[in-house]
N, C-alpha and C positions, 0 to 999 in steps of 0.2 A: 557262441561260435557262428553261428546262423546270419546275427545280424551284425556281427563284427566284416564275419564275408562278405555279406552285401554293403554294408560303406563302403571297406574297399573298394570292390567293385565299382561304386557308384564315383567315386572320386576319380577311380582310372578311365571314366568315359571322355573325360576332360583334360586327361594328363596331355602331356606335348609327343609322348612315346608314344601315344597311340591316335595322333590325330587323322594321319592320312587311312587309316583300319575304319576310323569313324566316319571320314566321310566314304570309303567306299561300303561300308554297310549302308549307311542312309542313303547315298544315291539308289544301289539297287537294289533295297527296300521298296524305297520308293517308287525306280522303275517297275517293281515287280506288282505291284499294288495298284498303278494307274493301269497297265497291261491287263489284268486281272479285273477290274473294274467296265472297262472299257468291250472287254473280250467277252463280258459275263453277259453286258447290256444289250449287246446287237445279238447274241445267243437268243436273250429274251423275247428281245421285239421280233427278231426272225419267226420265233416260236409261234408267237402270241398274235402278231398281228392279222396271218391270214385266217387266224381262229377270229376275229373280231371281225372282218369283213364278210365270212361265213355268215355269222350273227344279224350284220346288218348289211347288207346287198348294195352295192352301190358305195360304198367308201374305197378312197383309194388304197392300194394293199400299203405306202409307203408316204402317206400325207394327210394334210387335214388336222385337223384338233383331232381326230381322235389317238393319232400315232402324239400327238401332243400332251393328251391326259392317258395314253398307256406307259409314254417314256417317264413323267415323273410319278407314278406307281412304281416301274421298275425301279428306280432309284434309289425310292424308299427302303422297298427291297433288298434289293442290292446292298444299300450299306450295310443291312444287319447280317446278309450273307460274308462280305467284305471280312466284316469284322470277325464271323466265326473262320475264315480262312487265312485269319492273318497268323494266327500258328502254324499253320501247316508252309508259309511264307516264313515263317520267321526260321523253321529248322529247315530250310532247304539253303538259306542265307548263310545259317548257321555253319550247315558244312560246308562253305568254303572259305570261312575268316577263326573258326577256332581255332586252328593250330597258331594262326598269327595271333591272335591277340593270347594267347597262351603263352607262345613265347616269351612276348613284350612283359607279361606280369609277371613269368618264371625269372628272367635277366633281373630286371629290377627288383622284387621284393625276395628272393627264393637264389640268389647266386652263388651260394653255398651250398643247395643240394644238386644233387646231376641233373645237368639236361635233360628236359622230357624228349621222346622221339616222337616227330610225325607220322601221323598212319600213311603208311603207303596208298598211293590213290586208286588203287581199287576197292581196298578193302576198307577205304573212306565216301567214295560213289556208295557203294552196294547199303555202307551203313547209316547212312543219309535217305538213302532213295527209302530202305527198309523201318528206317522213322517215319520218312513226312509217311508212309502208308498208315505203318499205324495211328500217327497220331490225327491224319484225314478219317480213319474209322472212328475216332472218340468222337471226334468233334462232331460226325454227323451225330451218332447217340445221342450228345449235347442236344443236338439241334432239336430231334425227336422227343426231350424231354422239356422242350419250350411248350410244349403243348399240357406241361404240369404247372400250376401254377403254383411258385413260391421254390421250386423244383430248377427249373435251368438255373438263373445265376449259382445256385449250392453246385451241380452239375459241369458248368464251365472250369468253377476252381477246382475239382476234385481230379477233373478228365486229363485237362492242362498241368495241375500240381504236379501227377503221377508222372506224364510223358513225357514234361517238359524236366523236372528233377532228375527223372530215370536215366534218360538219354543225354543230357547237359553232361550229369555224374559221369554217366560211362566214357563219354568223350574225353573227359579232363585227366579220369582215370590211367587210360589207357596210353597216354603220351608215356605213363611210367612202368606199364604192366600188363602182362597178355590180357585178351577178351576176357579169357574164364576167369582173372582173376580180379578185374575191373566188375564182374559181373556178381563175383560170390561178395568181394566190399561192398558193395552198392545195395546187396539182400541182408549183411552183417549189419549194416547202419538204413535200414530203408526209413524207419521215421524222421531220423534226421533227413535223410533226403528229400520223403516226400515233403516234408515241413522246408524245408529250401524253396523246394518247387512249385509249393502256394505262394512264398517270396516273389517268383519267377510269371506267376501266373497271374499276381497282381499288381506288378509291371505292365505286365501283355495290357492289363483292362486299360491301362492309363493313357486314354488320344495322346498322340504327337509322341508320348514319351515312351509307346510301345513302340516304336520304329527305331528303337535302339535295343531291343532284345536281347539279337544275337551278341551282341558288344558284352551288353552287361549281365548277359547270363553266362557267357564261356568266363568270363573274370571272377565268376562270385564260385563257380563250381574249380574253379581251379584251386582258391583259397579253401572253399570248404573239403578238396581232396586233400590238402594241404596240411591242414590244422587234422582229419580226419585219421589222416596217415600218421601222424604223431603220438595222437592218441592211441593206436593200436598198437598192442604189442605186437601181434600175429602179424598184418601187415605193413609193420612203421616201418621198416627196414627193405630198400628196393636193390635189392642183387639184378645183378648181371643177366643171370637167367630172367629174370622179371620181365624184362624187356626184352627176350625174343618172343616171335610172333610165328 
């Protein structure tokens, strides 16, 4: 079920239905990434530099080799920062192209079951804003347990599987079904979920091809609500009531 999802998924990153969704994830992906890069590095050297002229009297606070061998230390840095932020980048992306590319998979593969509904944009802000929080608090943890050794990478998939399956689910979920009910599925089936969301999570790890996340993680949770709700007797069937909010 899992990795049946994920083809899918992976083949609709490419379909012709969803090309213009693809490149607006990847552009502002990727806007959001050089911003964040960029925003992180003059943060640094602002920081960092008048502590180094402190240090050594006489350097200029904004020249020299030494702003020269501080900026590519920051770099260094920075990437592996970069990299643990790119989840909390990817669900903020996220909420604003799931319902679209939801759509497009719903029409296409699913046009026999009902329309899923979009969340109203509030209660789509607030549950977005209420992700990337959380999942900015894993990832420092993450971060905290680089200082374990053999400990972070186990820690990245475990933080990411959870928050990235949890919250993908509940998203996909909820096009068909109030929160609490999106929320009690997703605790009914949490291993399949979290086992999605390591899928999802080692994605994310993949250069160049985690900057298609949001794309191909709202497509594989949609499928695996999909195939999930069938399976269940208790929830296979989505009434009317389902979908008030």
């Amino acid at each position: 079920m899992i990795i049946e999802a994920a083809r899918l998924s992976f083949a609709n990153l490419f379909a012709p239905e969803t090309r213009s969704v693809f490149w607006k994830v990847l552009g502002l992906t990727l806007l959001a990434l050089v911003a964040l890069w960029f925003g992180l590095r003059e943060t640094f050297l602002y920081l960092a530099l008048p502590f180094v002229d402190t240090l050594i009297p006489g350097t200029p606070a904004w020249g020299g080799w030494i702003s020269f061998i501080v900026g590519i230390l920051a770099s260094f840095g920075l990437a592996l920062g970069l990299a643990l932020l790119l989840a909390p980048v990817t669900a903020l992306i996220a909420g604003l192209f799931l319902d679209d590319v939801a759509e497009v998979v719903e029409k296409r593969d699913y046009p026999q079951d009902p329309a899923g509904q979009p969340l109203p944009l509030g209660e789509a802000i607030v549950g977005t804003l209420k992700f990337l929080g959380v999942i900015v608090v894993g990832n420092i943890i993450a971060l905290l347990l680089l200082l374990i050794p053999g400990v972070n990478l186990i820690a990245f998939f475990l933080v990411n599987g959870y928050l990235l399956g949890r919250e993908f689910f509940e998203f996909a979920a909820m096009r068909h079904r109030s929160p609490a009910q999106a929320r009690l599925l997703r605790a009914k089936h949490a291993g399949t979920v979290f086992l999605a969301g390591l899928v999802l999570a080692a994605f994310l790890a993949v250069p160049l091809l985690n900057l298609l996340t949001p794309l191909f993680a709202a497509g594989m949770m949609v499928h695996l609500h999909k195939a999930i709700s069938r399976r269940d007797p208790e929830f296979g069937r989505l009434s009317g009531d389902a979908l008030q909010r």
